[in-house]
mmCIF file as gemmi writes it, N, C-alpha and C atoms, coordinates in Angstrom:
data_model
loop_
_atom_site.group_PDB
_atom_site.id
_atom_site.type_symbol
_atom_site.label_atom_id
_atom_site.label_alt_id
_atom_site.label_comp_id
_atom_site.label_asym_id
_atom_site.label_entity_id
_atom_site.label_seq_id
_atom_site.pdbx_PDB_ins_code
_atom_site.Cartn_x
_atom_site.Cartn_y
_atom_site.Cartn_z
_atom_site.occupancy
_atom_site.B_iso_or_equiv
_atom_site.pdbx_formal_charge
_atom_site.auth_seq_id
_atom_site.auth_asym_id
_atom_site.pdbx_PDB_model_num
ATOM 1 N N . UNK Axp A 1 ? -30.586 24.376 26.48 1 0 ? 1 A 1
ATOM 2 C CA . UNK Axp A 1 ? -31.585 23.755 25.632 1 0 ? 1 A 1
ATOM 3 C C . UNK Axp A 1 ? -32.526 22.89 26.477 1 0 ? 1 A 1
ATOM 4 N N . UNK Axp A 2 ? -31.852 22.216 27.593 1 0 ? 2 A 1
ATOM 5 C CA . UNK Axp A 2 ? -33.03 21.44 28.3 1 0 ? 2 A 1
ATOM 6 C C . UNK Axp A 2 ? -33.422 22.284 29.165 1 0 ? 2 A 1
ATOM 7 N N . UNK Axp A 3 ? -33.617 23.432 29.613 1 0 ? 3 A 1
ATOM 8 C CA . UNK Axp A 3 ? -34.343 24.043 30.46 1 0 ? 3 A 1
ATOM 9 C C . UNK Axp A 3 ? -35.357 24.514 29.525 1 0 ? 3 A 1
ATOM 10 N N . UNK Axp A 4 ? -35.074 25.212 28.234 1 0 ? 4 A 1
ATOM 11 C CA . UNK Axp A 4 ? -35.791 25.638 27.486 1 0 ? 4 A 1
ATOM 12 C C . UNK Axp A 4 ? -37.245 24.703 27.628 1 0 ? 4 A 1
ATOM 13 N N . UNK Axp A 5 ? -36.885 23.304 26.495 1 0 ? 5 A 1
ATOM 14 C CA . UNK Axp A 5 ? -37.479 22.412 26.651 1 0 ? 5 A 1
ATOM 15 C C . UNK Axp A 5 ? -38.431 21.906 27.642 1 0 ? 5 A 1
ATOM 16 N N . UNK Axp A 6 ? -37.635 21.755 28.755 1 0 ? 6 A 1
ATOM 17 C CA . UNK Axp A 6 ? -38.588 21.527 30.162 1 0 ? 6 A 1
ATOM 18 C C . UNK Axp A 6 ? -39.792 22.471 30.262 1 0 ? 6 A 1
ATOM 19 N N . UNK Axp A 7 ? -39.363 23.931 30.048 1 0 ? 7 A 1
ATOM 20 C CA . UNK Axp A 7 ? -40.226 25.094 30.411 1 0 ? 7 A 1
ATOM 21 C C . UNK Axp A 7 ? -41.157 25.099 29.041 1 0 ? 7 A 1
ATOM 22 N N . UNK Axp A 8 ? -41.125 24.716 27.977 1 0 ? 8 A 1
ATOM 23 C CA . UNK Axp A 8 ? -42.312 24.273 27.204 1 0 ? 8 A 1
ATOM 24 C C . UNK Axp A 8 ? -43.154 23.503 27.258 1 0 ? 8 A 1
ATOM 25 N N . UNK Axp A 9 ? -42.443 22.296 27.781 1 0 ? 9 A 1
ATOM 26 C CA . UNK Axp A 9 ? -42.886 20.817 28.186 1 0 ? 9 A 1
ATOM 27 C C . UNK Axp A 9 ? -44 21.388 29.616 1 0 ? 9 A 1
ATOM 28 N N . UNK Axp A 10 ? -43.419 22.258 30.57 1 0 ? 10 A 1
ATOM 29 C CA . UNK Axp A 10 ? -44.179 22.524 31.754 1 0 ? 10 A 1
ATOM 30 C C . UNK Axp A 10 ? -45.52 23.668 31.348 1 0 ? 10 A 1
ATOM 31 N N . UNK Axp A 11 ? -45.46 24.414 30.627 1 0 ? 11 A 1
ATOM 32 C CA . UNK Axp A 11 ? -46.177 24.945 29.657 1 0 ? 11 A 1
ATOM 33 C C . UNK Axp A 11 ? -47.41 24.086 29.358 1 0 ? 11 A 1
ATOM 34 N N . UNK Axp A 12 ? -47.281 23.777 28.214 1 0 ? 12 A 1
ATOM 35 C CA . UNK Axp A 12 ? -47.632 22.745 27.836 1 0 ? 12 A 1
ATOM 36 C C . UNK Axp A 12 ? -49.12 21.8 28.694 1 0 ? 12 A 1
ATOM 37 N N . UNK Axp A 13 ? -48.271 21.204 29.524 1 0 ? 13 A 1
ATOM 38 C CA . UNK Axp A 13 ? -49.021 19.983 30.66 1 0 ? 13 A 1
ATOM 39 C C . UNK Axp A 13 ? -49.581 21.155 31.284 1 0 ? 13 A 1
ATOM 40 N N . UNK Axp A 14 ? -48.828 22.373 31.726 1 0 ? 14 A 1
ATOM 41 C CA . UNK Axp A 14 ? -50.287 23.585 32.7 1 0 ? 14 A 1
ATOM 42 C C . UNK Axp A 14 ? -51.22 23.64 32.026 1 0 ? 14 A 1
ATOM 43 N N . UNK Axp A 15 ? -51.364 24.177 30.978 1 0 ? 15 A 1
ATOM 44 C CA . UNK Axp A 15 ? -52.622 24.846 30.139 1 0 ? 15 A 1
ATOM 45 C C . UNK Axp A 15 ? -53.247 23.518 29.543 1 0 ? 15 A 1
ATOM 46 N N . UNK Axp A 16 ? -52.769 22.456 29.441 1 0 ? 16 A 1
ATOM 47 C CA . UNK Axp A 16 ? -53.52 21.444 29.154 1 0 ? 16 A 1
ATOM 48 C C . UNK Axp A 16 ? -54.197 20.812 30.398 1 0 ? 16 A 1
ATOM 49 N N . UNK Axp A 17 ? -53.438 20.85 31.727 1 0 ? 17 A 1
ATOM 50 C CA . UNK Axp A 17 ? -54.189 20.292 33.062 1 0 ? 17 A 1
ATOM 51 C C . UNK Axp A 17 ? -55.07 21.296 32.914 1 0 ? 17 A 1
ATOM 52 N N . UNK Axp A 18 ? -55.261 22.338 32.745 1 0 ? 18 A 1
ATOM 53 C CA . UNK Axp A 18 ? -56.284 23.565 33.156 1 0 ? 18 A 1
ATOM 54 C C . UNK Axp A 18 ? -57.039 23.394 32.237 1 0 ? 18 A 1
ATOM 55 N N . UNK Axp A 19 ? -57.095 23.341 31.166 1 0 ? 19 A 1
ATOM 56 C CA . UNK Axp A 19 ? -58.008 22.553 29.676 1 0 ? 19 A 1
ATOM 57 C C . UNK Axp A 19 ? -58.926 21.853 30.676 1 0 ? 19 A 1
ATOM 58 N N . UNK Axp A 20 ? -58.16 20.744 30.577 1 0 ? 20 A 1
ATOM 59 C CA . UNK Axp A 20 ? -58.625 19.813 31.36 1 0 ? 20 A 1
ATOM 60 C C . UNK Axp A 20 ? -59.721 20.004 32.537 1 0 ? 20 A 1
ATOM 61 N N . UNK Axp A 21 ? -59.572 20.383 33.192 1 0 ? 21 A 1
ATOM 62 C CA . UNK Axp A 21 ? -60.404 20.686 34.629 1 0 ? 21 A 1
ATOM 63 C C . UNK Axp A 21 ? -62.12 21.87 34.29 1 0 ? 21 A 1
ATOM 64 N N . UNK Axp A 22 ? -61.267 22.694 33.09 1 0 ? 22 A 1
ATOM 65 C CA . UNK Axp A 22 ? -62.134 23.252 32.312 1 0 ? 22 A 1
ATOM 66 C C . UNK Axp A 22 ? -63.309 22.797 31.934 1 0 ? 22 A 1
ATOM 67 N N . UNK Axp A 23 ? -63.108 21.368 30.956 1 0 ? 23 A 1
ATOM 68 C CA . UNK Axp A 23 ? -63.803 20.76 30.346 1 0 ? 23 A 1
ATOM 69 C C . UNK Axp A 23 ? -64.668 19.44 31.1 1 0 ? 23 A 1
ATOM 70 N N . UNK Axp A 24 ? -63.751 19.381 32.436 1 0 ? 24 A 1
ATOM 71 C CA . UNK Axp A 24 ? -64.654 17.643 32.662 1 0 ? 24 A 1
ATOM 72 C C . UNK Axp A 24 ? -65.179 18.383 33.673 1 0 ? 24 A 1
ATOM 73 N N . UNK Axp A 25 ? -65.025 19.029 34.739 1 0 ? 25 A 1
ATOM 74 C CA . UNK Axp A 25 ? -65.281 19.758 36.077 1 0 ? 25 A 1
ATOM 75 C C . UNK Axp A 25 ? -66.847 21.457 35.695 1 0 ? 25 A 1
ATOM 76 N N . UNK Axp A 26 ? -66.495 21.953 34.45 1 0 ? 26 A 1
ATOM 77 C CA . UNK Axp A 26 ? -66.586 23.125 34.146 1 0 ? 26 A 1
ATOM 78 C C . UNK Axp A 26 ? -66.52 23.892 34.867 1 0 ? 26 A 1
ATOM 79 N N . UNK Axp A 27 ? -65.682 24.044 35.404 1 0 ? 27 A 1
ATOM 80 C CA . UNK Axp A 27 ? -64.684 25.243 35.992 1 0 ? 27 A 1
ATOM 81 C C . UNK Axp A 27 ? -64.071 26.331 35.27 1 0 ? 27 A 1
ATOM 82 N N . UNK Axp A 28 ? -64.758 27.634 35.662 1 0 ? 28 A 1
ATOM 83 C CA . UNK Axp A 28 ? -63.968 28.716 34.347 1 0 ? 28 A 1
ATOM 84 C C . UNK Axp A 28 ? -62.914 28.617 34.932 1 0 ? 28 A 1
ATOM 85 N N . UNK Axp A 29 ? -61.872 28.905 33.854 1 0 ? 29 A 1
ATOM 86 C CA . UNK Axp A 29 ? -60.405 28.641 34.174 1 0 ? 29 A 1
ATOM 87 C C . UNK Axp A 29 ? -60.367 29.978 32.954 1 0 ? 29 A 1
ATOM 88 N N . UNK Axp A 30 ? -58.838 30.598 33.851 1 0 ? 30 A 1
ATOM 89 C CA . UNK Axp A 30 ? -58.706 31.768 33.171 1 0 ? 30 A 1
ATOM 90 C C . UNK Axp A 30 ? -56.721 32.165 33.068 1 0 ? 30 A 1
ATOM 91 N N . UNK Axp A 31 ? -56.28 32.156 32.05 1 0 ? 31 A 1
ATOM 92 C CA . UNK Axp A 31 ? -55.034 31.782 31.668 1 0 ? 31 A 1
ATOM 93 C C . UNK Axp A 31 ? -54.802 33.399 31.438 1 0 ? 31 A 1
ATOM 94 N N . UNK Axp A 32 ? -53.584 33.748 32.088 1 0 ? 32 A 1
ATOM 95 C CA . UNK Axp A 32 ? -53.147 35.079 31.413 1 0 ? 32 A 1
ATOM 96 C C . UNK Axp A 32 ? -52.073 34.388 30.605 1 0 ? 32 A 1
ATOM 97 N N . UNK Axp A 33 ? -51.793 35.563 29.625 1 0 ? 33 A 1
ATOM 98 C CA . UNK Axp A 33 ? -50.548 35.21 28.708 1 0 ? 33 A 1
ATOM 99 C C . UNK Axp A 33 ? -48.984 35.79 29.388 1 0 ? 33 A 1
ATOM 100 N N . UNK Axp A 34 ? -49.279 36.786 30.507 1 0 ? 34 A 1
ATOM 101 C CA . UNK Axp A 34 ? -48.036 37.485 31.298 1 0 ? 34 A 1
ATOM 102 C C . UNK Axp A 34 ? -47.678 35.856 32.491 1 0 ? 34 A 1
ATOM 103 N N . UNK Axp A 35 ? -48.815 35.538 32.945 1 0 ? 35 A 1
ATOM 104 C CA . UNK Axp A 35 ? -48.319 34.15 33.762 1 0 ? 35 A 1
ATOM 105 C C . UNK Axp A 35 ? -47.501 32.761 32.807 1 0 ? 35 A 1
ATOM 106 N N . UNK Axp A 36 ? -47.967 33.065 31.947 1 0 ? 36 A 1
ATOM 107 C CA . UNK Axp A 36 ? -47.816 31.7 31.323 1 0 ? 36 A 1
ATOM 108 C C . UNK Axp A 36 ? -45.942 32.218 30.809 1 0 ? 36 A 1
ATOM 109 N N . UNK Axp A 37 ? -45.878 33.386 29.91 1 0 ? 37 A 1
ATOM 110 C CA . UNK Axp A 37 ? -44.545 33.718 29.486 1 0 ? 37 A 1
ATOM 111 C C . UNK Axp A 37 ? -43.567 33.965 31.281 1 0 ? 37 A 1
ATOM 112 N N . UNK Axp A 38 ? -43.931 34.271 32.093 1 0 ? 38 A 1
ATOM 113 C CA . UNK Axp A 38 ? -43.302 34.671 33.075 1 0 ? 38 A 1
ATOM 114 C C . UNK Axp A 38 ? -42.609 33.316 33.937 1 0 ? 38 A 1
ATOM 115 N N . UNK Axp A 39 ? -43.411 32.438 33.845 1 0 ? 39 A 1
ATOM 116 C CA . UNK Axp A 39 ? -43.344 30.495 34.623 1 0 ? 39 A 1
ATOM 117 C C . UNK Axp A 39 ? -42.499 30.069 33.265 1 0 ? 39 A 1
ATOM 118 N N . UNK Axp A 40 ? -42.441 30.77 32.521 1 0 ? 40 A 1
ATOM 119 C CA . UNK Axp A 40 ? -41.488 30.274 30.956 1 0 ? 40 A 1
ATOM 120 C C . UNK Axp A 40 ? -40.19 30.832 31.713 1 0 ? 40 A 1
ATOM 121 N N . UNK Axp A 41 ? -39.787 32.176 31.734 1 0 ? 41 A 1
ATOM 122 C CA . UNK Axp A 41 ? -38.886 33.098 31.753 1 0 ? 41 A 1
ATOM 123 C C . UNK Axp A 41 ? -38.022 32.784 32.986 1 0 ? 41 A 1
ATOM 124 N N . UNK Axp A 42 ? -38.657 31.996 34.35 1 0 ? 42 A 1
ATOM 125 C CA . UNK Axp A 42 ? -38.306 31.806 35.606 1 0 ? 42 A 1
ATOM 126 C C . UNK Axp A 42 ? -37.757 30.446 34.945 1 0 ? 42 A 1
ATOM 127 N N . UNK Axp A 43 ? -38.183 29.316 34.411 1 0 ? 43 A 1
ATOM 128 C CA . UNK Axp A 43 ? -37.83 28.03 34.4 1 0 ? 43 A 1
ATOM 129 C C . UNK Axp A 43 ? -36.296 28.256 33.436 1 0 ? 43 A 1
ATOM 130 N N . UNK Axp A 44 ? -36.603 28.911 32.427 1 0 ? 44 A 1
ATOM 131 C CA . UNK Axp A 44 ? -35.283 29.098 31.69 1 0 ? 44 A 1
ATOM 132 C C . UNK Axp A 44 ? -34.28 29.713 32.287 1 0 ? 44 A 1
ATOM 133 N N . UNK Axp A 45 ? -34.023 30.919 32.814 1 0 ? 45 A 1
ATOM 134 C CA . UNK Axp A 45 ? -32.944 31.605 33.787 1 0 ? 45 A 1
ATOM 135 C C . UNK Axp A 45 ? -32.933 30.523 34.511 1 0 ? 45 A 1
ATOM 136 N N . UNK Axp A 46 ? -33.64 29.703 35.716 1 0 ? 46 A 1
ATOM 137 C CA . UNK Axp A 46 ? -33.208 28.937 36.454 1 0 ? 46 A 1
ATOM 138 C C . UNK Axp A 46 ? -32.196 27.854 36.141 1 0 ? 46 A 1
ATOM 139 N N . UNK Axp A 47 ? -33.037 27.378 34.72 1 0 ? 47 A 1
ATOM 140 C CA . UNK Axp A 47 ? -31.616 26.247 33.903 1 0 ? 47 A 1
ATOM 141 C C . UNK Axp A 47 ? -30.542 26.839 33.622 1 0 ? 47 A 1
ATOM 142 N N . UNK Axp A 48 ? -30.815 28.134 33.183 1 0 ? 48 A 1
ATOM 143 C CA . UNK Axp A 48 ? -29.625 28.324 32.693 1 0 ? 48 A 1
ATOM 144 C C . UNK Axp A 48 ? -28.217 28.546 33.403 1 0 ? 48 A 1
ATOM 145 N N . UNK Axp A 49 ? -28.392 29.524 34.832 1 0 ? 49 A 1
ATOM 146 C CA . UNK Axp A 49 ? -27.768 29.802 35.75 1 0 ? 49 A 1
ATOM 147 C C . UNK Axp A 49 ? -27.402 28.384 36.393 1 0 ? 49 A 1
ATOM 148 N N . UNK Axp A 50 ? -27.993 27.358 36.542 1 0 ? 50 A 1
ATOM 149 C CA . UNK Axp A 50 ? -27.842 26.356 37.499 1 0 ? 50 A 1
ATOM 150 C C . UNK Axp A 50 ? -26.652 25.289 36.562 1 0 ? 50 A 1
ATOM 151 N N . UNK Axp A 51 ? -27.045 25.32 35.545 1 0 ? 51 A 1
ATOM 152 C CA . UNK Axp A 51 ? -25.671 25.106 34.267 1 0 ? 51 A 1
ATOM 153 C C . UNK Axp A 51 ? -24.922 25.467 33.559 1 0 ? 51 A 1
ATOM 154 N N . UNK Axp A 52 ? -24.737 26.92 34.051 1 0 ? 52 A 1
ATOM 155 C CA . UNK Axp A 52 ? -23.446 27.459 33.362 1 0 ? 52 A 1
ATOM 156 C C . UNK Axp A 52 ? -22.973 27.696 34.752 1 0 ? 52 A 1
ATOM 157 N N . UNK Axp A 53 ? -23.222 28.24 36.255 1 0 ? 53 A 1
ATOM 158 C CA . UNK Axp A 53 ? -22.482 28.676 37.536 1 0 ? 53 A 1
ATOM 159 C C . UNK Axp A 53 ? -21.101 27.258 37.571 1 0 ? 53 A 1
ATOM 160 N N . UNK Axp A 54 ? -21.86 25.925 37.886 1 0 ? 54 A 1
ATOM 161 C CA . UNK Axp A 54 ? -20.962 24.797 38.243 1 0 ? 54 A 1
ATOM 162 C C . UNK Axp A 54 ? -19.958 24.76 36.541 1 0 ? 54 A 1
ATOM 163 N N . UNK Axp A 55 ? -20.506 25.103 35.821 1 0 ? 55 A 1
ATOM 164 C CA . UNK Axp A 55 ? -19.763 24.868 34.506 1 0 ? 55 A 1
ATOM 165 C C . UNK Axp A 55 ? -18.223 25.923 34.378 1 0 ? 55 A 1
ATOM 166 N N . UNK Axp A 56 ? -18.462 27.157 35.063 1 0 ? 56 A 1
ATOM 167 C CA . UNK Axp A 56 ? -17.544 28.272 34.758 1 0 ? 56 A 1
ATOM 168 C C . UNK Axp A 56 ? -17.06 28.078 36.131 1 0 ? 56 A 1
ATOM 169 N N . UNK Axp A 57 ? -17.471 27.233 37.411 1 0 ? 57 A 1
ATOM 170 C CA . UNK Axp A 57 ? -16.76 27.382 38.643 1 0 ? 57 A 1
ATOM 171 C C . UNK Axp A 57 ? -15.456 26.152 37.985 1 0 ? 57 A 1
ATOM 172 N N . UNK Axp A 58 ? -15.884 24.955 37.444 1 0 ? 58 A 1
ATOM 173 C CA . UNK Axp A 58 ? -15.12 23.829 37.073 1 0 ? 58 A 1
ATOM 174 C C . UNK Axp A 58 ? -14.041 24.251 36.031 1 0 ? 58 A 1
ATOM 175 N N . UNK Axp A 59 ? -14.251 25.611 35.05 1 0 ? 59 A 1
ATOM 176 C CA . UNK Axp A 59 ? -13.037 25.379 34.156 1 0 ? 59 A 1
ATOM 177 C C . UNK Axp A 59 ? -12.355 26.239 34.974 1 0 ? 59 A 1
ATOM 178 N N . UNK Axp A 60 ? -12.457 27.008 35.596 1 0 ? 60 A 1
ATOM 179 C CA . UNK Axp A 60 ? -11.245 27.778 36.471 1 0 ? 60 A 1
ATOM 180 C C . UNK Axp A 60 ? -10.353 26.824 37.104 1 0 ? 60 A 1
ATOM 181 N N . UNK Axp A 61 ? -10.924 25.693 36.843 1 0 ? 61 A 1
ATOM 182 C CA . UNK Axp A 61 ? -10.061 24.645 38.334 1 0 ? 61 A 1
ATOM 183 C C . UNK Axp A 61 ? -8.418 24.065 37.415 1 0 ? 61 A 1
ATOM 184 N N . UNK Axp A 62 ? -7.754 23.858 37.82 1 0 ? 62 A 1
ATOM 185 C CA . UNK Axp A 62 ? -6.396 23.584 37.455 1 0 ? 62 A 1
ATOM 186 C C . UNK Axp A 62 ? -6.895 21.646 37.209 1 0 ? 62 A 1
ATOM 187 N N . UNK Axp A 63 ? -6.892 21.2 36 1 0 ? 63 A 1
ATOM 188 C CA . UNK Axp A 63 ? -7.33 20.033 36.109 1 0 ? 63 A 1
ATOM 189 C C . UNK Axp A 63 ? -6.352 18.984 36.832 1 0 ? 63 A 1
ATOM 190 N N . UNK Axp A 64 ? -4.795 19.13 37.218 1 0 ? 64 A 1
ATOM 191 C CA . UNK Axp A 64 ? -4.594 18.321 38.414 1 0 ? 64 A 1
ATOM 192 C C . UNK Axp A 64 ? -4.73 18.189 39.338 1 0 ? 64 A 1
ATOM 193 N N . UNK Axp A 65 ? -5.107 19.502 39.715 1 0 ? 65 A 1
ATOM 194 C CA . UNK Axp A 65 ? -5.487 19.809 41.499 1 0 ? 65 A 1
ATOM 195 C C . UNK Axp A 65 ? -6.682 19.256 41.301 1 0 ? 65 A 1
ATOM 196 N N . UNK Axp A 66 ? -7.823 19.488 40.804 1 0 ? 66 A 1
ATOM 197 C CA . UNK Axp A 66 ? -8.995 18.896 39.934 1 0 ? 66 A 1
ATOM 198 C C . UNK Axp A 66 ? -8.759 17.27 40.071 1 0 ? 66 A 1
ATOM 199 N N . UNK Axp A 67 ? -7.763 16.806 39.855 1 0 ? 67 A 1
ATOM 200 C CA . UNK Axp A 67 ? -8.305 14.956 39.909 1 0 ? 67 A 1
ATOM 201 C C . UNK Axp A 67 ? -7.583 14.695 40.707 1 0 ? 67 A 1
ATOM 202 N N . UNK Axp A 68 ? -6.458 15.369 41.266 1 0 ? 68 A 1
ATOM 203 C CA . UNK Axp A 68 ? -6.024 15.14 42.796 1 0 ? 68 A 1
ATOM 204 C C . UNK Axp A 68 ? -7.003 14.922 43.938 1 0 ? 68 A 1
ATOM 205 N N . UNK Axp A 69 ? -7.721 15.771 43.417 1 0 ? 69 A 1
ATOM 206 C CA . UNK Axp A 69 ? -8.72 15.716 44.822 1 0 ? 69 A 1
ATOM 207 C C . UNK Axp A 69 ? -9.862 14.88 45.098 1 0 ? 69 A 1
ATOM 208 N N . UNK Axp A 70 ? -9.99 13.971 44.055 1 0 ? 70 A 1
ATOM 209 C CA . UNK Axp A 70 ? -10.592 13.37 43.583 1 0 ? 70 A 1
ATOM 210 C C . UNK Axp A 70 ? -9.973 12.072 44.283 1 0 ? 70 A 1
């Protein structure tokens, strides 16, 4: 859910910085919809993998050996 989030949130602030630069600079600015879903699609797999890998490496662990080592 927070990668999701993030990758809307990053969404979001792009096409609005590019708004932006659009409007005060007039700079054509030109947005595909394959870039914008694709910088979506990379940010979400990235959360997701990066919080479920340490999540499924940790329940395999025997939780005494686990706070033994600790």
């Amino acid at each position: 859910m927070i990668s999701v989030t993030g990758g809307l949130i990053g969404v979001l602030l792009g096409v609005g910085a590019s708004m932006a630069v659009k409007f005060l600079a007039n700079w054509p600015i030109s947005i595909e919809a394959w870039t914008v879903a694709l910088s979506f699609i990379v940010c979400t797999i990235t959360g997701i993998f990066f919080g479920w890998y340490p999540a499924k490496k940790a329940a395999n662990l025997d939780p005494i050996e686990a706070l033994r080592y600790e």
